[in-house]
TORKOL-4160 file (C-alpha; in steps of 0.2 Angstrom, whole numbers, padded with zeros to 4 digits, m for minus):
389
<pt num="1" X="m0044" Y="m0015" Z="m0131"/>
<pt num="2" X="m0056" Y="m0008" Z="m0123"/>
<pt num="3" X="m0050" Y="0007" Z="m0109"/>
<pt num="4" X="m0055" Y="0002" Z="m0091"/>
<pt num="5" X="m0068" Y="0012" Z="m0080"/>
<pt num="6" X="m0063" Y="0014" Z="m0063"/>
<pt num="7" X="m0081" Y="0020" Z="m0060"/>
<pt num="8" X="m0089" Y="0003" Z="m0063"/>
<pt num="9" X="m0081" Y="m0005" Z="m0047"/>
<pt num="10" X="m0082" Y="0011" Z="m0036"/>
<pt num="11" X="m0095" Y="0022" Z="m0043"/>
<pt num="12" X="m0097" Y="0041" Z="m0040"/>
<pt num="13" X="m0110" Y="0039" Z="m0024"/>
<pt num="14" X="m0096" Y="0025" Z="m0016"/>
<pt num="15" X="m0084" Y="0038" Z="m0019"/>
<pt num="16" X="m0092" Y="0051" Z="m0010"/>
<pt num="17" X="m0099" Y="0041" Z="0001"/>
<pt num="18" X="m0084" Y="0035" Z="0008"/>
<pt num="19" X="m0076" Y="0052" Z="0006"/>
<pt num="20" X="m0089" Y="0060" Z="0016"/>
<pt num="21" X="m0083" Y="0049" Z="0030"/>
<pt num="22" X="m0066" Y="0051" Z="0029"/>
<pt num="23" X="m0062" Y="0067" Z="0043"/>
<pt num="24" X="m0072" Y="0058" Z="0055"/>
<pt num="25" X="m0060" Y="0043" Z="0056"/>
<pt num="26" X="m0046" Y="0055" Z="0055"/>
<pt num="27" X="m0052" Y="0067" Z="0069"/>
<pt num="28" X="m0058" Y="0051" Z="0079"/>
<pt num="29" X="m0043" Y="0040" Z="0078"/>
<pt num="30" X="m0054" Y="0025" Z="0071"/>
<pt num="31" X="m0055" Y="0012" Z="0057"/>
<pt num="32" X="m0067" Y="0015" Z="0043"/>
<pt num="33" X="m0079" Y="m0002" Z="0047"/>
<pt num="34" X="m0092" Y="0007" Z="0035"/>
<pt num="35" X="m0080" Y="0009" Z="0020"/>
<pt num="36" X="m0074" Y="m0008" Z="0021"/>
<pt num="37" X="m0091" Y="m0016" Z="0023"/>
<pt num="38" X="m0096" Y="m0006" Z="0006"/>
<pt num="39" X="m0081" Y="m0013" Z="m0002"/>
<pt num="40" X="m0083" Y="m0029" Z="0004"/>
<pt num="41" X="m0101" Y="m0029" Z="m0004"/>
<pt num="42" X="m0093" Y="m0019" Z="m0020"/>
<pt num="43" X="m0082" Y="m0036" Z="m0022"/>
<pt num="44" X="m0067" Y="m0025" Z="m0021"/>
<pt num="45" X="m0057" Y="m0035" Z="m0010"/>
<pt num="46" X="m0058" Y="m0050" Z="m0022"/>
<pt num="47" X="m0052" Y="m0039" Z="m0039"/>
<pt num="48" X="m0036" Y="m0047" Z="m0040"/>
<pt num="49" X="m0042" Y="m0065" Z="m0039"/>
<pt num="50" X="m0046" Y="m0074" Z="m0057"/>
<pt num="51" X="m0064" Y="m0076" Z="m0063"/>
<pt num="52" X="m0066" Y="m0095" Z="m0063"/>
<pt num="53" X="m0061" Y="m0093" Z="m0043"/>
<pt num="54" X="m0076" Y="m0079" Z="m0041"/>
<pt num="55" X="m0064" Y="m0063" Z="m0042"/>
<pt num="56" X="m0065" Y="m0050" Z="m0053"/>
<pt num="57" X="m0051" Y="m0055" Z="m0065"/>
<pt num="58" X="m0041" Y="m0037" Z="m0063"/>
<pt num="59" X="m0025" Y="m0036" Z="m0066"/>
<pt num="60" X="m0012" Y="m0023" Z="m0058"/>
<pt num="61" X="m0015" Y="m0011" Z="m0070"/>
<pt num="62" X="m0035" Y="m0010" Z="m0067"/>
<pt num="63" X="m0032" Y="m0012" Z="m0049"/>
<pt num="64" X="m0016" Y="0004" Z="m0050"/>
<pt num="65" X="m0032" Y="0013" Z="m0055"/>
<pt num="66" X="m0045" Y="0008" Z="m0044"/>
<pt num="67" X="m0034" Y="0014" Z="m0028"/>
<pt num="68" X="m0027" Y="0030" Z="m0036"/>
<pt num="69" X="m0047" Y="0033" Z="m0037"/>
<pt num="70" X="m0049" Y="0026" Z="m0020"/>
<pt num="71" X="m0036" Y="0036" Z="m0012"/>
<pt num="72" X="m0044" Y="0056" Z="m0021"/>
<pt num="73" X="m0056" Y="0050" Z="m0008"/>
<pt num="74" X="m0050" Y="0043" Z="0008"/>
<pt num="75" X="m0030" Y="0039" Z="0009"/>
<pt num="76" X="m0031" Y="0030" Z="0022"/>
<pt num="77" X="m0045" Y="0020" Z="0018"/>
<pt num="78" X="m0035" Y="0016" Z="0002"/>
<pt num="79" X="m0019" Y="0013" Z="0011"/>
<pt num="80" X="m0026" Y="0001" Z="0021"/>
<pt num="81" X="m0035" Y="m0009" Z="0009"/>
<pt num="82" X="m0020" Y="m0008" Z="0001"/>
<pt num="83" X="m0011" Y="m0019" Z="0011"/>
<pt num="84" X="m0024" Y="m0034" Z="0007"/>
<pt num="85" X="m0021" Y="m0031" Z="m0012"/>
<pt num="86" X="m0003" Y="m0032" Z="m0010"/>
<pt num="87" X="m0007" Y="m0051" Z="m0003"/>
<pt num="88" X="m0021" Y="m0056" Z="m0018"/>
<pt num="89" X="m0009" Y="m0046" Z="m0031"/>
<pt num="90" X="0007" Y="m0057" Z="m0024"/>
<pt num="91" X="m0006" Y="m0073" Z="m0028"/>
<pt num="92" X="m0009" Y="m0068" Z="m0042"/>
<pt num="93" X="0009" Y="m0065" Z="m0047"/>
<pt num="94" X="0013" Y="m0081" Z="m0044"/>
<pt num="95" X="0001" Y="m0091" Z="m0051"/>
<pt num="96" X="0001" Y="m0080" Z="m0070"/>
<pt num="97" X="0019" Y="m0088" Z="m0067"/>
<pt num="98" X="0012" Y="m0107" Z="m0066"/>
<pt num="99" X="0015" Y="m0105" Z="m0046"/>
<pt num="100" X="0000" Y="m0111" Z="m0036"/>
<pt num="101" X="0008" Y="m0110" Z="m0018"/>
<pt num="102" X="m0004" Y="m0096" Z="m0014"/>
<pt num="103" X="m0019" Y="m0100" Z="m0021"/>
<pt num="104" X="m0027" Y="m0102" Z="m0006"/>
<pt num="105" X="m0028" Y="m0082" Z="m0003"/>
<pt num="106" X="m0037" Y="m0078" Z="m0018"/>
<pt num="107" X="m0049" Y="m0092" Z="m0014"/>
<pt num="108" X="m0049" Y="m0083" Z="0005"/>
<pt num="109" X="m0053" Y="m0068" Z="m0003"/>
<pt num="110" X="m0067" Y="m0073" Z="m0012"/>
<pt num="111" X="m0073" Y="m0080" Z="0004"/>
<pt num="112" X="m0071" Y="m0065" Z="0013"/>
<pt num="113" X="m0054" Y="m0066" Z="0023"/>
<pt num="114" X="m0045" Y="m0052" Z="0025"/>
<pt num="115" X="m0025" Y="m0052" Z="0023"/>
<pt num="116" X="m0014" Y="m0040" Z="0033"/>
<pt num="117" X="0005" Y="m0038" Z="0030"/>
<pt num="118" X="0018" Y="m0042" Z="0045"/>
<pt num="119" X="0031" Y="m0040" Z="0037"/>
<pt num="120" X="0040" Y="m0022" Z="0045"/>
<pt num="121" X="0050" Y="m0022" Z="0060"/>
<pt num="122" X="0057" Y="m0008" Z="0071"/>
<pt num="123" X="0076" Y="m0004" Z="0066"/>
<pt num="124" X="0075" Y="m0019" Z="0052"/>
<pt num="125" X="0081" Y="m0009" Z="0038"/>
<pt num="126" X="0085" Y="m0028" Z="0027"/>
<pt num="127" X="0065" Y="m0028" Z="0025"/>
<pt num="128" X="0061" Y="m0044" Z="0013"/>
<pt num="129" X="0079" Y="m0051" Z="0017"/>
<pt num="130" X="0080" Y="m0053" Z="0035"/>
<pt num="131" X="0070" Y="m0054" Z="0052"/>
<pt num="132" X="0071" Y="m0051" Z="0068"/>
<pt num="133" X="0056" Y="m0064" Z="0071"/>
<pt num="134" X="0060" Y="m0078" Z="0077"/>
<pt num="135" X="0052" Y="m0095" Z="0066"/>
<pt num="136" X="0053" Y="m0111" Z="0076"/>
<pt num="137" X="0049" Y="m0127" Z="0066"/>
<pt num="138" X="0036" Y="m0136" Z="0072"/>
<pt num="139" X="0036" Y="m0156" Z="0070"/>
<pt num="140" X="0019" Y="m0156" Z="0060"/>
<pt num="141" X="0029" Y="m0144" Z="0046"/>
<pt num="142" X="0021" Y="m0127" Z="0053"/>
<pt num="143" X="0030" Y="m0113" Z="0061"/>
<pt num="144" X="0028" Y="m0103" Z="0077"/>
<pt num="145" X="0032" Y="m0085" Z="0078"/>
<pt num="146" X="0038" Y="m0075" Z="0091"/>
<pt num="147" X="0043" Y="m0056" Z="0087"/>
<pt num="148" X="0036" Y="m0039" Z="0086"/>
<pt num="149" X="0029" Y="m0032" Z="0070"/>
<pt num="150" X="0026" Y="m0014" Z="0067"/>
<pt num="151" X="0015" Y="m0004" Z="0057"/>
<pt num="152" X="0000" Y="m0017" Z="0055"/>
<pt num="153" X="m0012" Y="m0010" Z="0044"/>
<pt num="154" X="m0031" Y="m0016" Z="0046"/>
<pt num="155" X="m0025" Y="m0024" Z="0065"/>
<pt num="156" X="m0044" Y="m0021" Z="0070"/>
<pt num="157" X="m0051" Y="m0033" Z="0056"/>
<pt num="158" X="m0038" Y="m0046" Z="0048"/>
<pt num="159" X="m0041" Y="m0062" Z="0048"/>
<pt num="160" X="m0025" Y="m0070" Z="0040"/>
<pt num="161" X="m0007" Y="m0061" Z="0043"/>
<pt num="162" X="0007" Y="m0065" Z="0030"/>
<pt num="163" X="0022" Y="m0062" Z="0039"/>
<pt num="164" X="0041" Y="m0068" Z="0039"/>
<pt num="165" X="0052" Y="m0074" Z="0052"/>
<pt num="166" X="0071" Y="m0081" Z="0053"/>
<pt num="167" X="0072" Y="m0100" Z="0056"/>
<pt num="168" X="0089" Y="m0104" Z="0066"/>
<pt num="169" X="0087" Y="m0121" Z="0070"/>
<pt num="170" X="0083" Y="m0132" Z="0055"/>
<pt num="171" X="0095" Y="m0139" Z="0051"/>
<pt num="172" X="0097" Y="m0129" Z="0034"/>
<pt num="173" X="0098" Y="m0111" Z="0045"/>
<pt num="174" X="0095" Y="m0100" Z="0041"/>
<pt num="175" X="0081" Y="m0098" Z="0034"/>
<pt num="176" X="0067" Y="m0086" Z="0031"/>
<pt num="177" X="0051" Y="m0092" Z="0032"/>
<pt num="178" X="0035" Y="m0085" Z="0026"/>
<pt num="179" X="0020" Y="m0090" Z="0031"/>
<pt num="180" X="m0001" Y="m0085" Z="0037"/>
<pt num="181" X="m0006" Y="m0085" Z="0056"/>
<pt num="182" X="m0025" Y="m0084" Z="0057"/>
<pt num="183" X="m0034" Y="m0071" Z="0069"/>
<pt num="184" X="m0040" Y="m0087" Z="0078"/>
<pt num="185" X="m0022" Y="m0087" Z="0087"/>
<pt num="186" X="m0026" Y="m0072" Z="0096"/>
<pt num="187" X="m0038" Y="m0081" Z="0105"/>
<pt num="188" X="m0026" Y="m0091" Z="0113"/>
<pt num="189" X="m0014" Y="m0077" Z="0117"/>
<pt num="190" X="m0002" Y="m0080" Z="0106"/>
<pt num="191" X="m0006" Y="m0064" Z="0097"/>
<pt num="192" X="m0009" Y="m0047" Z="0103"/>
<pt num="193" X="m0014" Y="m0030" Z="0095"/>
<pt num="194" X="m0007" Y="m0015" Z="0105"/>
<pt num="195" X="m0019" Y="m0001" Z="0103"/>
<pt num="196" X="m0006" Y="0011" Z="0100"/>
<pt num="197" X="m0010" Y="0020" Z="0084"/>
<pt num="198" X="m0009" Y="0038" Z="0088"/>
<pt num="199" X="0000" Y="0046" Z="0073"/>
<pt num="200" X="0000" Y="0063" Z="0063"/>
<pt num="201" X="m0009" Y="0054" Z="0049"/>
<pt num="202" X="m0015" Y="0038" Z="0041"/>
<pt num="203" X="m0025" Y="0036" Z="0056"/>
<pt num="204" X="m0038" Y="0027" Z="0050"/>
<pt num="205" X="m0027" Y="0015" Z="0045"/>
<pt num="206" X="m0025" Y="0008" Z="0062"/>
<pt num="207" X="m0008" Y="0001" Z="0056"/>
<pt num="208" X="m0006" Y="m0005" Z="0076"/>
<pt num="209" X="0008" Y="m0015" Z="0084"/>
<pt num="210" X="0006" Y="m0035" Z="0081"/>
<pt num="211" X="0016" Y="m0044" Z="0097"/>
<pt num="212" X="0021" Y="m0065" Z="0092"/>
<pt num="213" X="0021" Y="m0076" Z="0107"/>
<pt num="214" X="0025" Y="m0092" Z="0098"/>
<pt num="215" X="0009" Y="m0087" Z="0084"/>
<pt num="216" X="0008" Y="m0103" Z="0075"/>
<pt num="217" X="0005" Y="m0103" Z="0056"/>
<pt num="218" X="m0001" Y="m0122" Z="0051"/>
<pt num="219" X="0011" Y="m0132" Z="0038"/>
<pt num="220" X="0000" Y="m0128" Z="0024"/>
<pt num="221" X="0001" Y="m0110" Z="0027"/>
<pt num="222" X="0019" Y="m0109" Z="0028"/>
<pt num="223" X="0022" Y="m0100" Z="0008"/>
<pt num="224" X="0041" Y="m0100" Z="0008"/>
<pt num="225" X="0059" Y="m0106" Z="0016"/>
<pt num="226" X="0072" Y="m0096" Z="0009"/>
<pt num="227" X="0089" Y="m0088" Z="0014"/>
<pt num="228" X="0091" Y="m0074" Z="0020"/>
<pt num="229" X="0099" Y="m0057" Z="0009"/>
<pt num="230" X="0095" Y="m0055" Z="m0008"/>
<pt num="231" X="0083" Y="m0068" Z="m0017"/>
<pt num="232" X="0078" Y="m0072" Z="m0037"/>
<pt num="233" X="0063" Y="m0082" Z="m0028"/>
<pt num="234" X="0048" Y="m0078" Z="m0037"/>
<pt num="235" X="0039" Y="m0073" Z="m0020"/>
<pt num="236" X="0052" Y="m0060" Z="m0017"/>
<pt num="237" X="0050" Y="m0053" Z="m0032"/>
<pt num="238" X="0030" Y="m0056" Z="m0034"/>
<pt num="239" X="0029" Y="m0045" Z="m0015"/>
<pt num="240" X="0041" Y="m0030" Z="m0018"/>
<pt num="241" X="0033" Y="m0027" Z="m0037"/>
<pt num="242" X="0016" Y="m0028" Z="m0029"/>
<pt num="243" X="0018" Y="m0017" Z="m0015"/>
<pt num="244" X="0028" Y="m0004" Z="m0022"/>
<pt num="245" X="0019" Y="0000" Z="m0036"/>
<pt num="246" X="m0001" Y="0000" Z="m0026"/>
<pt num="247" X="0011" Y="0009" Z="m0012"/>
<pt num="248" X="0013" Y="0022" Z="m0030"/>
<pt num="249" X="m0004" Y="0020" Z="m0033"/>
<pt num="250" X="m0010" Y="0026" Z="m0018"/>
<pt num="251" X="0001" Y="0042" Z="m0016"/>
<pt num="252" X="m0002" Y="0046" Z="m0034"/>
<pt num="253" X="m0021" Y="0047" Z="m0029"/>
<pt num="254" X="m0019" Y="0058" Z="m0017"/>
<pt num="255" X="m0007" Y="0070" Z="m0027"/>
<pt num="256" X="m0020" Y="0072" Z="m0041"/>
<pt num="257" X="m0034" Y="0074" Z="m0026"/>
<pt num="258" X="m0023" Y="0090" Z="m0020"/>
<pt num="259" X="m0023" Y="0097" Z="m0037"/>
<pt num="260" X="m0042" Y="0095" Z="m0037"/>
<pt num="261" X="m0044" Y="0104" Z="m0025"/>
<pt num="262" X="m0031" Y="0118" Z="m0028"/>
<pt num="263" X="m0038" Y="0120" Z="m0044"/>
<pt num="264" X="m0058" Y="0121" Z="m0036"/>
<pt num="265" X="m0052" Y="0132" Z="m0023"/>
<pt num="266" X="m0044" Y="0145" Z="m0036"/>
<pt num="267" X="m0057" Y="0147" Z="m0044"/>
<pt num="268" X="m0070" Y="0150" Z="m0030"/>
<pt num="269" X="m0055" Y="0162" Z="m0018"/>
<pt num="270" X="m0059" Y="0182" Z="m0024"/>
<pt num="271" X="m0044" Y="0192" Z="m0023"/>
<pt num="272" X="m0051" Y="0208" Z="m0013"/>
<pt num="273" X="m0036" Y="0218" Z="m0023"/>
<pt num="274" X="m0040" Y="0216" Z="m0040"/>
<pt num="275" X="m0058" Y="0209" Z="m0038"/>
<pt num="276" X="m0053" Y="0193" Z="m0049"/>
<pt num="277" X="m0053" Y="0174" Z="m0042"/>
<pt num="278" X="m0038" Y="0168" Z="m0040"/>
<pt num="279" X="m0038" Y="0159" Z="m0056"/>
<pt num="280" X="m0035" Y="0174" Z="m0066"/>
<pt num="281" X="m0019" Y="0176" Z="m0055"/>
<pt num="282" X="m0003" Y="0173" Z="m0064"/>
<pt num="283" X="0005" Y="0168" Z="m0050"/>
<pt num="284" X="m0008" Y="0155" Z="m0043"/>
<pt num="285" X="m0009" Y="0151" Z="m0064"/>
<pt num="286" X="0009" Y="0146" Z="m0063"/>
<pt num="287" X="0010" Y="0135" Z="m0050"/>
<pt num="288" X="m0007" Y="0124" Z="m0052"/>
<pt num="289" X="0002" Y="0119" Z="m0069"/>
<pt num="290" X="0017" Y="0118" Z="m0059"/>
<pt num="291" X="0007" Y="0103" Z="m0050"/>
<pt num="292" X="m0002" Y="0100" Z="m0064"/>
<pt num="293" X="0016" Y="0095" Z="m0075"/>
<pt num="294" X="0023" Y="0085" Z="m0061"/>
<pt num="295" X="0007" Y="0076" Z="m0058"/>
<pt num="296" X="0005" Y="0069" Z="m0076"/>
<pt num="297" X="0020" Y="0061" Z="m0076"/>
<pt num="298" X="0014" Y="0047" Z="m0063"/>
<pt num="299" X="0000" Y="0037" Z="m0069"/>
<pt num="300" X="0008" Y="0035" Z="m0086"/>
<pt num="301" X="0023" Y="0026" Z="m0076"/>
<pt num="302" X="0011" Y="0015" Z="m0064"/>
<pt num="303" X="0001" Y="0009" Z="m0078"/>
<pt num="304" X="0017" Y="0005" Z="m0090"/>
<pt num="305" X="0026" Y="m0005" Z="m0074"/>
<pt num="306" X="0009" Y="m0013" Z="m0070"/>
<pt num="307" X="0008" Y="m0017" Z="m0087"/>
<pt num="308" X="0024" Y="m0026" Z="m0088"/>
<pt num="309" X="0021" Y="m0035" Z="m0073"/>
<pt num="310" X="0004" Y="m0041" Z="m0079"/>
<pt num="311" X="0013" Y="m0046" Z="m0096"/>
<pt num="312" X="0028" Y="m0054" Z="m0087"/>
<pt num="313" X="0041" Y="m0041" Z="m0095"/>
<pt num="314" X="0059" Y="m0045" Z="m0095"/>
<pt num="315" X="0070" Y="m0030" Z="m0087"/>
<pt num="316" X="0081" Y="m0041" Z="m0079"/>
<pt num="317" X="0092" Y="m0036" Z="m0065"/>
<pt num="318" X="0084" Y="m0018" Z="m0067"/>
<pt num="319" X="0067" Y="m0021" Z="m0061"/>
<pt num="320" X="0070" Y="m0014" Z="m0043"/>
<pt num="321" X="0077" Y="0001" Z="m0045"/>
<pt num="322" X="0063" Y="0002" Z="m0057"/>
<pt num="323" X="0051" Y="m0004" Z="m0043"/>
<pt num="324" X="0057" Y="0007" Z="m0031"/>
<pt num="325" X="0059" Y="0024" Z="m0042"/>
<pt num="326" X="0040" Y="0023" Z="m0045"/>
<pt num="327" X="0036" Y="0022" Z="m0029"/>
<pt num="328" X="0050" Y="0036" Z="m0023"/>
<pt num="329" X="0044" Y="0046" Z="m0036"/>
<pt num="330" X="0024" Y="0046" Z="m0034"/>
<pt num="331" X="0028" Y="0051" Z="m0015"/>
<pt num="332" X="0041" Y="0063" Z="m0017"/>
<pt num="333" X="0030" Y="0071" Z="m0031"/>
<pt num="334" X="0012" Y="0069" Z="m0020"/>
<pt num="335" X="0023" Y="0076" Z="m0005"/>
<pt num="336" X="0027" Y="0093" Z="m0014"/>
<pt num="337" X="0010" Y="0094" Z="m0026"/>
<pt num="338" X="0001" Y="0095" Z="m0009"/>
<pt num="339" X="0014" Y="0109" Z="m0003"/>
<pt num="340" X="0010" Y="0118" Z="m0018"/>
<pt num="341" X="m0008" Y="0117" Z="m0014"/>
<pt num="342" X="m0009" Y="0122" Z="0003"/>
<pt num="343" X="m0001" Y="0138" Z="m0003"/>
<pt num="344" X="m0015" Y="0140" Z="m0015"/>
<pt num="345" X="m0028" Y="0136" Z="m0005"/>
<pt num="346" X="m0022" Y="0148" Z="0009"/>
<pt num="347" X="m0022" Y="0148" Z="0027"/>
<pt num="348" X="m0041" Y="0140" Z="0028"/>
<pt num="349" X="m0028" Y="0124" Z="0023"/>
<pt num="350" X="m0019" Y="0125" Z="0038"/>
<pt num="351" X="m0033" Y="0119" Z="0049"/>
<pt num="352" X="m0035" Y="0102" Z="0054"/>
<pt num="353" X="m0053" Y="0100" Z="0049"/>
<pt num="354" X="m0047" Y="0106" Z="0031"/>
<pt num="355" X="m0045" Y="0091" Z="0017"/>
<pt num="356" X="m0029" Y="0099" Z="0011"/>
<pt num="357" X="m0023" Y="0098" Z="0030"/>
<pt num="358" X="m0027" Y="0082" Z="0032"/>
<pt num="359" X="m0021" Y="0076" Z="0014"/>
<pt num="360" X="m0004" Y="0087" Z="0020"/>
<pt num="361" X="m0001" Y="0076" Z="0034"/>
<pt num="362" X="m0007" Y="0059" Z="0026"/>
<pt num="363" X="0005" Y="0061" Z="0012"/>
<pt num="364" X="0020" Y="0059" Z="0024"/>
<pt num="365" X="0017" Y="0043" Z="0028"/>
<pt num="366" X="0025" Y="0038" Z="0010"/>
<pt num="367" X="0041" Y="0043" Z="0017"/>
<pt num="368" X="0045" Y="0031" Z="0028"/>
<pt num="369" X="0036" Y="0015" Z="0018"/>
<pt num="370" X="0048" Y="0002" Z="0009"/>
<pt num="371" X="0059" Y="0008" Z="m0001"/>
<pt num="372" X="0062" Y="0024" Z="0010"/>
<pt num="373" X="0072" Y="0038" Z="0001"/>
<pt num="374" X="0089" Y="0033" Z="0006"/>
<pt num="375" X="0085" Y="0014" Z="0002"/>
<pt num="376" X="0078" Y="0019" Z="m0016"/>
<pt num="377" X="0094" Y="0028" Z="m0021"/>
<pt num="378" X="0104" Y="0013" Z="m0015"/>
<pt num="379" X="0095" Y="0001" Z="m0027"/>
<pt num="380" X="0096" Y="0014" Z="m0040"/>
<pt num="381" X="0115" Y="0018" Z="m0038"/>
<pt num="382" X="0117" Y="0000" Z="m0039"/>
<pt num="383" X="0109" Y="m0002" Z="m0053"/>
<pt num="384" X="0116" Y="0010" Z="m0063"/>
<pt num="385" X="0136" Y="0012" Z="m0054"/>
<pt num="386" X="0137" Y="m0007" Z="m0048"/>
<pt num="387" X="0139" Y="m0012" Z="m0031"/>
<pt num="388" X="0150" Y="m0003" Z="m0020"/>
<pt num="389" X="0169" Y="m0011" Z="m0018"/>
């Protein structure tokens, strides 16, 4: 089989392109319009989605490769789309398991809607298995929704939000309920953005505050009722593989961005002491393959996982800990490449202007996305010692 070209879908002048704008949104607090008008037009945001519906065809693995490569030039850019791919990839999930309940948003894709995820709440550490959101039934089959949902990514320009809410009146409560409230609900004041993205990194992502005042999402938008806790629905399973691994995507792009620059900045830095760059330094030597070692260790990962989910692999009760090892590993690992590379760089790093600055405090971000580090060594404990007594 023919190796896949990341370059094809975002060639060399995209990537610069976008990369060239990527400090001003950071210093500027704003959302990269531009780079999602050039990926629009690149068909990017319809990858996922299957030829005979006018996508791309991609699977997860081709689309694993396309954010790591998205990411080496603007994180938050990447992260942000990133939250639209983990919708078209959940699809697409779905119906390569002969489930067509979200057909719908690969067909919105293609058409141009842009999907944002509400699914994180303040203090909700239960994340897919509960809600603080209240879902109230409606008598036409939809759902209103009334709650507060954090970190928001693309809140200036979605036009569909997936969310989940807790149902406690149907007469089967409780139940959670996943559904799509379009953007047109903001009109009618039943959805308002708070423009309170003011953070150390990420900005551009303007990953706002999303407040629910009864935000309806119609009957043939609501994707799935389900009860609360843990859950062999395919949906579950189809939007923690998805997110994870494109979360793992995204970090891992930025750690191989780090070592790119580390490794262009020690070959340009003159030691005034021995008259060598800092290339010929042992030292320096030493810990660009340090970052080098760790780094190639993470794309052979993501593209094996994406691989199996493509391929529908079997690994049984073991696939979240897997899930969530990638994902705790690509950040933990980006976090400290970029540590290493700030120290290579030198103090010019430390400014804020700098790309390794900005990557340094971009990278933290990962921290404190699904599954964080405590909730990533739960799962694996679990998986490995069985659940606690």
């Amino acid at each position: 089989m023919t190796a896949f070209d990341p370059a094809i879908l975002l060639p060399d002048e995209l990537v610069e392109r976008i990369r060239a704008r990527a400090a001003g949104h950071d210093s500027d607090n704003t959302f990269p319009h531009d780079d999602l008008a050039d990926l629009a037009a690149a068909g990017y945001l319809a990858v996922l989605a299957p030829t005979e519906l006018g996508g791309s065809g991609l699977g997860l693995r081709e689309v694993s490769q396309l954010q790591q490569r998205l990411a080496g030039a603007a994180p938050a850019t990447a992260l942000a789309v990133n939250m639209h791919l983990v919708w078209t990839g959940v699809a697409k999930v779905l119906r390569d398991r002969g489930i067509h309940d979200l057909d719908h948003v690969l067909e919105g894709a293609v058409a141009g809607e842009i999907y944002a995820f509400g699914i994180s709440e303040a203090g909700n550490d239960l994340v897919l298995f509960g809600s603080d959101t209240d879902a109230a039934p409606r008598p036409d089959g939809g759902y209103a929704f009334t709650g507060i949902k954090i970190f928001t990514s693309l809140a200036p320009v979605w036009t569909q939000l997936g969310l989940h809410g807790l149902d406690t009146t149907s007469p089967d409560a409780p139940r959670l309920v996943y559904g799509f409230v379009p953007r047109s609900e903001e009109q009618e004041g039943r959805v308002v953005t708070r423009d309170d993205w003011d953070t150390v990194g990420m900005r551009g992502t303007q990953s706002r505050t999303t407040v629910l005042h009864g935000a309806v999402a119609p009957a043939d938008r609501i994707a799935r009722r389900i009860p609360p806790g843990p859950s062999p629905d395919p949906l579950v399973f189809a939007i923690f593989s998805v997110f994870e691994l494109l979360l793992a995507s995204v970090y891992t792009g930025i750690a191989r961005r780090a070592l790119e620059v580390a490794v262009d900045t020690a070959g340009r830095r003159r030691s005034k002491k021995t008259g060598l760059t800092y290339s010929q330094d042992p030292d320096i030597r030493w810990r660009v393959a340090d970052m080098a070692l760790a780094y190639d260790a993470l794309p052979p990962q993501l593209d094996a996982l994406c691989r199996d989910v493509d391929e529908q692999a079997d690994h049984g009760a073991r696939w979240f800990s897997l899930l969530a090892g990638v994902k705790h590993r690509a950040v933990t690992t980006a976090k400290a490449v970029v540590d290493d590379a700030m120290l290579v760089a030198g103090g010019s790093s430390y400014f804020a202007g700098a790309e390794l600055g900005r990557l340094y405090r971009d990278v933290l971000a990962g921290l404190f996305h699904p599954s964080d580090p405590e909730s990533a060594h739960a799962t694996v404990a679990t998986a490995w010692l069985g659940p606690l007594g």
